[in-house]
ZAMARGU-4260 file (C-alpha; in steps of 0.2 Angstrom, whole numbers, plus 5000, padded with zeros to 4 digits):
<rodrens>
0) 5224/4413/5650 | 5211/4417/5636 | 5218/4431/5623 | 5217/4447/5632 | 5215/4441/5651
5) 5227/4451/5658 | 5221/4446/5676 | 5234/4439/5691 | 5227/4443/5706 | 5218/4456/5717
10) 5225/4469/5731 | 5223/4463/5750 | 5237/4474/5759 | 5244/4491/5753 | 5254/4507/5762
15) 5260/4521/5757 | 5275/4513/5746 | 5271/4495/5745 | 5256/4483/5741 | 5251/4465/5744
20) 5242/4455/5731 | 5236/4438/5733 | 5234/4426/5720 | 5226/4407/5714 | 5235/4393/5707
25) 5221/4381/5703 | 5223/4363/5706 | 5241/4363/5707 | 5242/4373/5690 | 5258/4384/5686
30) 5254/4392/5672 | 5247/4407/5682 | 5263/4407/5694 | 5275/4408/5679 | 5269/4426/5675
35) 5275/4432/5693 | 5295/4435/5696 | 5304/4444/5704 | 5309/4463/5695 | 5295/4460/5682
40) 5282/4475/5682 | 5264/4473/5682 | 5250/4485/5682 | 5235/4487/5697 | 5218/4495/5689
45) 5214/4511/5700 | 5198/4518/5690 | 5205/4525/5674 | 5223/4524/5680 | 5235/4512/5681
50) 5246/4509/5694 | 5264/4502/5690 | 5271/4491/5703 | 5288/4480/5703 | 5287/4461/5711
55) 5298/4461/5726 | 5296/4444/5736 | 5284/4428/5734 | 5278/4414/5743 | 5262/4404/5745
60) 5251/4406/5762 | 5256/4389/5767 | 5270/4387/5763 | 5269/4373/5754 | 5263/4366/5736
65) 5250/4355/5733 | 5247/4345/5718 | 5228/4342/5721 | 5221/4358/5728 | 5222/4377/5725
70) 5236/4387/5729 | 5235/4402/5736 | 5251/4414/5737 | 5253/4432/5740 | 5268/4447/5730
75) 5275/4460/5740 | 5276/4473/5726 | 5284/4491/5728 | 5274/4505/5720 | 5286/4515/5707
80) 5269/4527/5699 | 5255/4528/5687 | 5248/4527/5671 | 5235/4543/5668 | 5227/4553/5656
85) 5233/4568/5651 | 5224/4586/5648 | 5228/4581/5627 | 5219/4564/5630 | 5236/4556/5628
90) 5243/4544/5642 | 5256/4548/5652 | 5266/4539/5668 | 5270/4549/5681 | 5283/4545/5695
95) 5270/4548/5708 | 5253/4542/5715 | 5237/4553/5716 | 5226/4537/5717 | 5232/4522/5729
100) 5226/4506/5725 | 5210/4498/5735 | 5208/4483/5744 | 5202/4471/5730 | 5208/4481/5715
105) 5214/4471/5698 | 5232/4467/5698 | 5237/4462/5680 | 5251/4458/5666 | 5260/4476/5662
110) 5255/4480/5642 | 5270/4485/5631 | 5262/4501/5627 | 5266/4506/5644 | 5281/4498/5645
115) 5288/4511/5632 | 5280/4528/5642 | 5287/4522/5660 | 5306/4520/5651 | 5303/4533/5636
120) 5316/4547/5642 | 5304/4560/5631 | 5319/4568/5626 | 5320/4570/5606 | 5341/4566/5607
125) 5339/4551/5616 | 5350/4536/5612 | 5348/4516/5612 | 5360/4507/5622 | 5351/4490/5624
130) 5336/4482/5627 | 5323/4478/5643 | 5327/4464/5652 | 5307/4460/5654 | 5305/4464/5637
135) 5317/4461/5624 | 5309/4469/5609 | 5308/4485/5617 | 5324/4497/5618 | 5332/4504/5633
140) 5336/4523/5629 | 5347/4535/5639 | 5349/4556/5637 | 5366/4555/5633 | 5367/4576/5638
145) 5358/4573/5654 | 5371/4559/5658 | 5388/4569/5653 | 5380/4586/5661 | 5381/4580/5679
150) 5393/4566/5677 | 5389/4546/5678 | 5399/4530/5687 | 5398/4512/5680 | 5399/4500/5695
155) 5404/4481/5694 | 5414/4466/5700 | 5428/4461/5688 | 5423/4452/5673 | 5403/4458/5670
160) 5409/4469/5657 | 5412/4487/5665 | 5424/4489/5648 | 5412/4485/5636 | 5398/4495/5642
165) 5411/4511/5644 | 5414/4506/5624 | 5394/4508/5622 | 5393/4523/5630 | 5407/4533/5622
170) 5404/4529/5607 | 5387/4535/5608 | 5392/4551/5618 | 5404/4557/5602 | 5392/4552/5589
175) 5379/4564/5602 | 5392/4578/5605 | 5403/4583/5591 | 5411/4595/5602 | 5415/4583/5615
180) 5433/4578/5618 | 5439/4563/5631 | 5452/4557/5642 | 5454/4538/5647 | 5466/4535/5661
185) 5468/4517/5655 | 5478/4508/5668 | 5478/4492/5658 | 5481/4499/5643 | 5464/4490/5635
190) 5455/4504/5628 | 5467/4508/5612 | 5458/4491/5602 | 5441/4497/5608 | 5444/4515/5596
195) 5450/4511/5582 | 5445/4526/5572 | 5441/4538/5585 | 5456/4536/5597 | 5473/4543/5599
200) 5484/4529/5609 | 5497/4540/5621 | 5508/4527/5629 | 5526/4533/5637 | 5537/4529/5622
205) 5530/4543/5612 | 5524/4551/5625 | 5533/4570/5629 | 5524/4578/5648 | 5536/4590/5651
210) 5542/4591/5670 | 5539/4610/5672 | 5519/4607/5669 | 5520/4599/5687 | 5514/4608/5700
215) 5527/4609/5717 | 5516/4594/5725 | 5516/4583/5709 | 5534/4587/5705 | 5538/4583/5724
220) 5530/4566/5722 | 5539/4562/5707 | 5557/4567/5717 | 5553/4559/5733 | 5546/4543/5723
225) 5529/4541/5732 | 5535/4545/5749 | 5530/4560/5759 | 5543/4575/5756 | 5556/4582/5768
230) 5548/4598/5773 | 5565/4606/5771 | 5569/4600/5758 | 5555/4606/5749 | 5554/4623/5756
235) 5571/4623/5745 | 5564/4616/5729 | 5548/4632/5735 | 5563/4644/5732 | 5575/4637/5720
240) 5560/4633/5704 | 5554/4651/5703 | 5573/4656/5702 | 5580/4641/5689 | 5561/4648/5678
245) 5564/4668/5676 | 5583/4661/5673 | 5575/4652/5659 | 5565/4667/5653 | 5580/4678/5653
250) 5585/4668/5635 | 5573/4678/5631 | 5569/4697/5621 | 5569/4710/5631 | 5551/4716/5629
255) 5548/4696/5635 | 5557/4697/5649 | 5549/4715/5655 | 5531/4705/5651 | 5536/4691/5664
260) 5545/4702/5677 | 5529/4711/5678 | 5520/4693/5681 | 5525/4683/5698 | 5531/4667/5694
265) 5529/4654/5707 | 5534/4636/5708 | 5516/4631/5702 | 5518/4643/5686 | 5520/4631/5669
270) 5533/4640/5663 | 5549/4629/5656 | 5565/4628/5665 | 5582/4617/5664 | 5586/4606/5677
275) 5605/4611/5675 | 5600/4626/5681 | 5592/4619/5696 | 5607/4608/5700 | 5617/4623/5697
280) 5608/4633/5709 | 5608/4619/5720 | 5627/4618/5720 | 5628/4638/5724 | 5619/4636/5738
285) 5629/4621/5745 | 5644/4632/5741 | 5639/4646/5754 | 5648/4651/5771 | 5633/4652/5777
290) 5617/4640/5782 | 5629/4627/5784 | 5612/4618/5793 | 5605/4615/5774 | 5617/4606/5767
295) 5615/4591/5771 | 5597/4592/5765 | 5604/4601/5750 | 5615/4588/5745 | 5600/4575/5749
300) 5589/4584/5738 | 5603/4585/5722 | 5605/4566/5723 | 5586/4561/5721 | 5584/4575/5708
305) 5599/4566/5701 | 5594/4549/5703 | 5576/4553/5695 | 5584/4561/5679 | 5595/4547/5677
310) 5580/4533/5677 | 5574/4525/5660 | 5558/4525/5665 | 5554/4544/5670 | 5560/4548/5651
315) 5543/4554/5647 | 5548/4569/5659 | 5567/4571/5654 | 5568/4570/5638 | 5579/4583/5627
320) 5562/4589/5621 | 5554/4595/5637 | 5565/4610/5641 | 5556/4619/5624 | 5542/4630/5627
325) 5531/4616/5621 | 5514/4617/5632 | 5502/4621/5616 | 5508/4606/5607 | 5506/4592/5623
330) 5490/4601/5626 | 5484/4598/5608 | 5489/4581/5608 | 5482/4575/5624 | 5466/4586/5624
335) 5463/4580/5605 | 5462/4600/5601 | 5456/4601/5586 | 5453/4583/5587 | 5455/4581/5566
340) 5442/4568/5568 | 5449/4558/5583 | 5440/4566/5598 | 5447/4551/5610 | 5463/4550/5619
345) 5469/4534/5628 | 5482/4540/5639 | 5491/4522/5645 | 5497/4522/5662 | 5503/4504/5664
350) 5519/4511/5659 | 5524/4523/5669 | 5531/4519/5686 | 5517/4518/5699 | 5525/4530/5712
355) 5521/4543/5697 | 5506/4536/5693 | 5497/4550/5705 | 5507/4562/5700 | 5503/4562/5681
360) 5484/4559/5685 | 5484/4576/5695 | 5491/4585/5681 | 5480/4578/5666 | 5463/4581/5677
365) 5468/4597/5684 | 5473/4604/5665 | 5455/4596/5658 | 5446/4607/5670 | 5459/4621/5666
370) 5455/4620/5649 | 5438/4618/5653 | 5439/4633/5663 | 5447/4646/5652 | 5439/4640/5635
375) 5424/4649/5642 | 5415/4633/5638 | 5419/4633/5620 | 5425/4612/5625 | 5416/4599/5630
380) 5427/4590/5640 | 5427/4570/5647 | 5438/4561/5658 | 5435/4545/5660 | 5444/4536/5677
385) 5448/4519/5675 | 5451/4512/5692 | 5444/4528/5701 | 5445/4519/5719 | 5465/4520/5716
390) 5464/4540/5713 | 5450/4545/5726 | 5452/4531/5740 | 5438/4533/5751 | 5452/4534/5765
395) 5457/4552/5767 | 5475/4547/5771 | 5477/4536/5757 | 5481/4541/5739 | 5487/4558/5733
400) 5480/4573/5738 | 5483/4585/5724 | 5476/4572/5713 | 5460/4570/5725 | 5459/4587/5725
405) 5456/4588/5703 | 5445/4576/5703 | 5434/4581/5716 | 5434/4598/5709 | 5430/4591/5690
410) 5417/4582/5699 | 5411/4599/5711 | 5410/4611/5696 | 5414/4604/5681 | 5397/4605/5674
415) 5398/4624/5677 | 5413/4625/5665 | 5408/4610/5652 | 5420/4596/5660 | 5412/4580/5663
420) 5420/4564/5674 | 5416/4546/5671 | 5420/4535/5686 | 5421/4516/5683 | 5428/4505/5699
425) 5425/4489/5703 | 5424/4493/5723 | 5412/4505/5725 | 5413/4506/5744 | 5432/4510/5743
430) 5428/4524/5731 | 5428/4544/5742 | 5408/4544/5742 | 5408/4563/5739 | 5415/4557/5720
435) 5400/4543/5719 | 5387/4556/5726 | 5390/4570/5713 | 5388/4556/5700 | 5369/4559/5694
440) 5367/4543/5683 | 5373/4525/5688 | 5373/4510/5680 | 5375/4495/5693 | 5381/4479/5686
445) 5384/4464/5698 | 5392/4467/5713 | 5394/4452/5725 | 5402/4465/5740 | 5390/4465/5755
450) 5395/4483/5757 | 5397/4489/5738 | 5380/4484/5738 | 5375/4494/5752 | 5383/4510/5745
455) 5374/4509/5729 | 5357/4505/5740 | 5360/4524/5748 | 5363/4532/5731 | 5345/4526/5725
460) 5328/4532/5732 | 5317/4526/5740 | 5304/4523/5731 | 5314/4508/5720 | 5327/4503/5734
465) 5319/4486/5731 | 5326/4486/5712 | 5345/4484/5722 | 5338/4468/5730 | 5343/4457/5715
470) 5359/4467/5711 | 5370/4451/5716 | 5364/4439/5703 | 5359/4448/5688 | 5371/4440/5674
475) 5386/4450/5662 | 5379/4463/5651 | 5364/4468/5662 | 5364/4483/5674 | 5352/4493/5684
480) 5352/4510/5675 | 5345/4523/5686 | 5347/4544/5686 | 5348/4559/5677 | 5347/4550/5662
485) 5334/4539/5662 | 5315/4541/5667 | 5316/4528/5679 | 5327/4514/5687 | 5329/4501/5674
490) 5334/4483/5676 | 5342/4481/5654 | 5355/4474/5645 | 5368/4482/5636 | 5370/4479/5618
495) 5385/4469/5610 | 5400/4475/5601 | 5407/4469/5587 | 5422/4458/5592 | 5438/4466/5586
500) 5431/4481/5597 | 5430/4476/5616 | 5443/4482/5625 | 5457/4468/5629 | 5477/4472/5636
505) 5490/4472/5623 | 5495/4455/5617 | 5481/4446/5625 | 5470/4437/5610 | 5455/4426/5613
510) 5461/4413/5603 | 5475/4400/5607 | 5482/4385/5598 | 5490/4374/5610 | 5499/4363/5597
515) 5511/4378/5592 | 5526/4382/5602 | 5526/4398/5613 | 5533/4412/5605 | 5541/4421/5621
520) 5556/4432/5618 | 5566/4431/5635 | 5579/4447/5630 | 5565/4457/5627 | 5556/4452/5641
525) 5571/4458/5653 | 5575/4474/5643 | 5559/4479/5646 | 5561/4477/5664 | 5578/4486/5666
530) 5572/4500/5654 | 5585/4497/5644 | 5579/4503/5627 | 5573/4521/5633 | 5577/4533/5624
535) 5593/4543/5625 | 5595/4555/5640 | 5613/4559/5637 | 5609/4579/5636 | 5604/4578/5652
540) 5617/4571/5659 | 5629/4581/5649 | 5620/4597/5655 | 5620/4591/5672 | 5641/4587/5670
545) 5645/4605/5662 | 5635/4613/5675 | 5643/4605/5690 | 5662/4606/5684 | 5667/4622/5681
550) 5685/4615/5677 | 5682/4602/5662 | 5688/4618/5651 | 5705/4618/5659 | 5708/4600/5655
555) 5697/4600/5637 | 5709/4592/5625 | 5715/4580/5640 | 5697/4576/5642 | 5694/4571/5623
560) 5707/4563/5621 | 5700/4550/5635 | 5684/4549/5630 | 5690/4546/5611 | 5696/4530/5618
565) 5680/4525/5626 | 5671/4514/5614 | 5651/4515/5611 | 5641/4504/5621 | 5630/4492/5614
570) 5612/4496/5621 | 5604/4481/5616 | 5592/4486/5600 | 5601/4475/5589 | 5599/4459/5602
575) 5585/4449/5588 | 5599/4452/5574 | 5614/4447/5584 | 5616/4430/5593 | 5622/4430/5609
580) 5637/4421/5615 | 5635/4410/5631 | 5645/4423/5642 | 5648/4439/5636 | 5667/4449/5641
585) 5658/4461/5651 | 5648/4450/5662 | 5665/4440/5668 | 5673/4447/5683 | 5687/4462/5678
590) 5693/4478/5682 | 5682/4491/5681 | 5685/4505/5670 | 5689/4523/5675 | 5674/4531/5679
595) 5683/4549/5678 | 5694/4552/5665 | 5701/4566/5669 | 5705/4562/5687 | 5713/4546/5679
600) 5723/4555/5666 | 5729/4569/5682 | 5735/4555/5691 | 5746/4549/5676 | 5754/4564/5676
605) 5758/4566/5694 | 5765/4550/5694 | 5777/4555/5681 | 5782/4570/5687 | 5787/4563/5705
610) 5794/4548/5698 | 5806/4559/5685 | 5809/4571/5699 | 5814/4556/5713 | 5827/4549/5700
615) 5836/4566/5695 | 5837/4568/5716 | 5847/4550/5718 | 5858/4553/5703 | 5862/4569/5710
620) 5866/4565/5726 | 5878/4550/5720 | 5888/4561/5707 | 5889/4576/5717 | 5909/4579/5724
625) 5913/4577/5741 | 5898/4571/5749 | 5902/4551/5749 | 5894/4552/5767 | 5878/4558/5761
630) 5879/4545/5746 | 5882/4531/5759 | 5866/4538/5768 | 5858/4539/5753 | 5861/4520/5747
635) 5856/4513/5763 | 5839/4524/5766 | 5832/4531/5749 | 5826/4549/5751 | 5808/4551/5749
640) 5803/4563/5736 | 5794/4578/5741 | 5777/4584/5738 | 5770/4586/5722 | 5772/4608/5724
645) 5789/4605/5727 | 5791/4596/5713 | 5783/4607/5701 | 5792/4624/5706 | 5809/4615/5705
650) 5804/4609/5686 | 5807/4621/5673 | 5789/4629/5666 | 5792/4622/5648 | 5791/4605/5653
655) 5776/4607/5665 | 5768/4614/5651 | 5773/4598/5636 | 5766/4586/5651
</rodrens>
């Protein structure tokens, strides 16, 4: 222990990979033993090199401690390289071994001058993203490039701060990459409070995707709601897209419309189209002689088209401004192109109904490597999955397969094209290990999963597969850092961030005082859950209603005349201004109002006209000379009136036409 005895112990069992040293605690001494723990490295004397090796295991020979006598113990250490000389005269370290330590050769404490060259990345645009865990003064540096070119995962049972450590690393990556633009699926919506000058929040209420940017898979999942599609039924969605889309195009200039006929357009194209045509097309086909076998799934697949226009909470797709051409705009937004100084967009999917979920996920990673593609790398492009285990299950039957499909091909040849992926998941042995494997850098935070722990095992070499063997007890903050973007596996621990950045849900604050009432607003609470302060879809549904009747401009003027009298419904945005009465008129029990005006006010009329026509019959028959028989008759059995064409051609046309 005198200043600058670096001595531990000596060599007396080595292999190929690992080496045994054994070492003296005198008289029951610990301060020798207090140098040794487990993932510290140390250095083993090999002539003029140095051997780096990290501490696996420990015991003493006898198992057993004594307080009067010396104690011997032996370390299993694992062999990770060495410390040479260079041809300049400068030291290097080396991943591998030319000279193998001897029986009896020097173990001793690692210096700090070493410390630095085994975890210096030698890359001049290297970053600092924390500190060593064995030696807090010196920094822990990543190649931020290196990391984005072959994508990287950050691994980690809930709560040892997956979040914070995404923060870090973005944050780093833009101030690295002025070129770089990223995507965050956040499917908690926690990543808008970690960017607050860098980020773009995208949440579903100001959110426009348009329907006609989903493919015929992904606009399949959205109609059918999760479930798996009637084939039929979307062989007939196959046909009917192209059709409602060169419909649409033939708004259009001629010299346009020759451009796209020359140009196939398929279901798959993203070219915009009205759904009123589509349900018009739908109603043509229903209205056919023939395939009278298809109309049952016809009308099947009008009334989940219909049902999914009419929901609240797929407004993002079907609202009145989707059905412009507006692909560069949703593009520039989403993809931050230009960026104007916000290279970050948090696209929040708690929102959006989880049997769309998939659906949206496929479209937004398959465009990122579309743009990717075609930019001819002028982008740098990031997507960053939250969750990834929910998007690319390890189960091939679970999840959706367009969306698999995206992400596997961002993560296949996206670094061809300049699109990067960022996994984080908390269950790394759920995750597709095809994903995991094309990730070239990890960093592994606690995992207390047997088998999430053996996953990340597999993924490391060899010649550190010891460095996992304390992956289930290292504390929040640390990782193993180990890949592409490091020199070697390194156990360090991230650096903190200020506290009005870490990532946290909305409405969630660290700070609580119990002495003040809760502030919990019930009405909004439930308006949220019905989606009752969506925007309007009325257009829609209007579009949808002039398509399908062809007759409303027979009965026009009846028609306004009914709906005049309809009074406006109250949709609930004034409910914080207005207090609410105990029971409100429309939640008591009562008639329910006409849900077709014109039908209503049709059968007003023929209720007038055989009622006026079945008195002028009586009072003919009793005033008519000469029949007192038939009058008799007539007293004692009413005649029924006749049918409503009888009555119209025995009225005279004027009055038909006043009624």
């Amino acid at each position: 222990m005198k200043p600058g005895n670096r001595f531990l112990g000596r060599v007396v069992a080595c292999n190929g990979s690992r080496a045994t040293i054994a070492a003296v605690a005198e008289r029951g001494e610990t301060s020798l033993s207090e140098l040794w723990s487990v993932g510290r490295l140390i250095s083993i004397s090999v002539g003029t090199n140095r051997v780096v090796a990290l501490v696996c295991s420990m015991q003493t020979a006898a198992e057993e401690w004594s307080e009067e006598t010396n104690n011997t113990f032996r370390i299993e250490v694992e062999l990770m390289g060495e410390v040479f000389m260079g041809p300049d005269g400068r030291e290097e370290f080396s991943a591998g071994i030319s000279r193998y330590p001897y029986l009896g050769a020097i173990a001793h404490r690692i210096r700090a001058t070493d410390l630095a060259r085994i975890y210096d990345s030698r890359q001049l645009d290297s970053c600092v993203i924390g500190r060593l865990t064995q030696d807090e003064s010196l920094d822990a540096t990543i190649h931020v490039p290196s990391m984005l070119a072959k994508h990287f995962a950050i691994v980690g049972t809930t709560g040892v701060g997956k979040s914070t450590a995404v923060t870090l690393l973005l944050n780093k990556a833009i101030a690295a990459d002025p070129k770089l633009r990223v995507l965050i699926l956040d499917p908690h919506n926690e990543f808008a409070a970690a960017f607050p000058e860098h980020a773009v929040v995208i949440e579903t209420d100001s959110l426009d995707l348009p329907f006609w940017f989903f493919r015929l898979e992904e606009f399949a999942e959205v109609i059918f709601r999760g479930r798996p599609p009637v084939p039929e039924e979307l062989d007939i969605l196959r046909d009917v897209i192209p059709d409602a889309k060169k419909a649409f195009k033939g708004g259009e200039s001629g010299l346009m419309r020759r451009q796209t006929e020359k140009s196939s357009i398929t279901a798959d194209t993203p070219v915009p189209y009205r759904i009123a045509d589509l349900l018009a097309m739908i109603d043509e086909r229903i209205g056919r002689l023939e395939g009278r076998t298809d109309k049952p799934h016809l009308r099947s697949l009008k009334v989940k088209i219909v049902s999914a226009i009419n929901d609240p909470r797929y407004h993002f797709m079907f609202s009145s401004n989707t059905i412009t051409d507006t692909i560069q705009d949703t593009i520039a937004k989403i993809f931050r192109i230009p960026g104007e100084g916000k290279p970050i967009a948090t696209f929040e999917l708690a929102g959006i109904p989880s049997e769309v979920v998939n659906s949206v996920a496929s479209v937004l990673c398959r465009m990122a490597f579309e743009i990717g593609l075609w930019s001819n790398g002028g982008i740098h492009m990031l997507v960053v999955c939250e969750e990834a285990h929910r998007y690319v299950p390890a189960d091939p039957t679970l999840g959706f397969l367009p969306t698999r499909q995206a992400i596997a091909r961002i993560a296949k040849e996206g670094r061809k094209y300049g699109v990067s992926l960022g996994i984080i998941t908390q269950r790394p042995g759920e995750l597709d290990p095809t994903i995991l494997s094309q990730c070239s850098t990890v960093f592994a935070m606690r995992l207390a999963n047997d088998r999430d722990q053996e996953i990340i095992r597999s993924a490391i070499s060899n010649s550190s597969i010891s460095t996992t063997s304390f992956i289930s007890s290292i504390g929040n903050g640390e990782a193993i850092a180990f890949g592409e973007a490091v020199a070697v596996p390194m156990r360090m621990r991230f650096s903190r961030v200020e506290e009005e950045r870490l990532p946290r849900a909305h409405g969630i604050t660290d700070k609580v005082d119990e002495d003040a009432p809760p502030v919990v607003d019930l009405r909004s609470i439930v308006s949220r859950m019905r989606a009752m302060n969506g925007p309007d879809i009325s257009s829609f549904q209007q579009s949808y209603l002039a398509a399908q009747n062809s007759l409303a401009a027979a009965h026009e003027d009846d028609a306004g005349d009914a709906l005049d009298k309809v009074e406006p419904v109250d949709t609930g945005d004034d409910l914080h201004e207005a207090a609410l009465e105990s029971y409100r008129p429309d939640m008591l029990p009562h008639r329910p109002e006409p849900v077709n005006p014109q039908l209503e006010r049709f059968n007003q009329i023929r209720e007038q006209i055989l009622s006026g026509q079945a008195e002028r019959d009586a009072a003919r028959t009793l005033h008519e000379p000469g029949q007192p028989e038939r009058a008799f008759i007539g007293s004692a059995e009413p005649k029924r009136p006749g049918s409503l064409r009888e009555s119209l051609l025995k009225r005279p046309l004027g009055s038909i036409i006043r009624k």
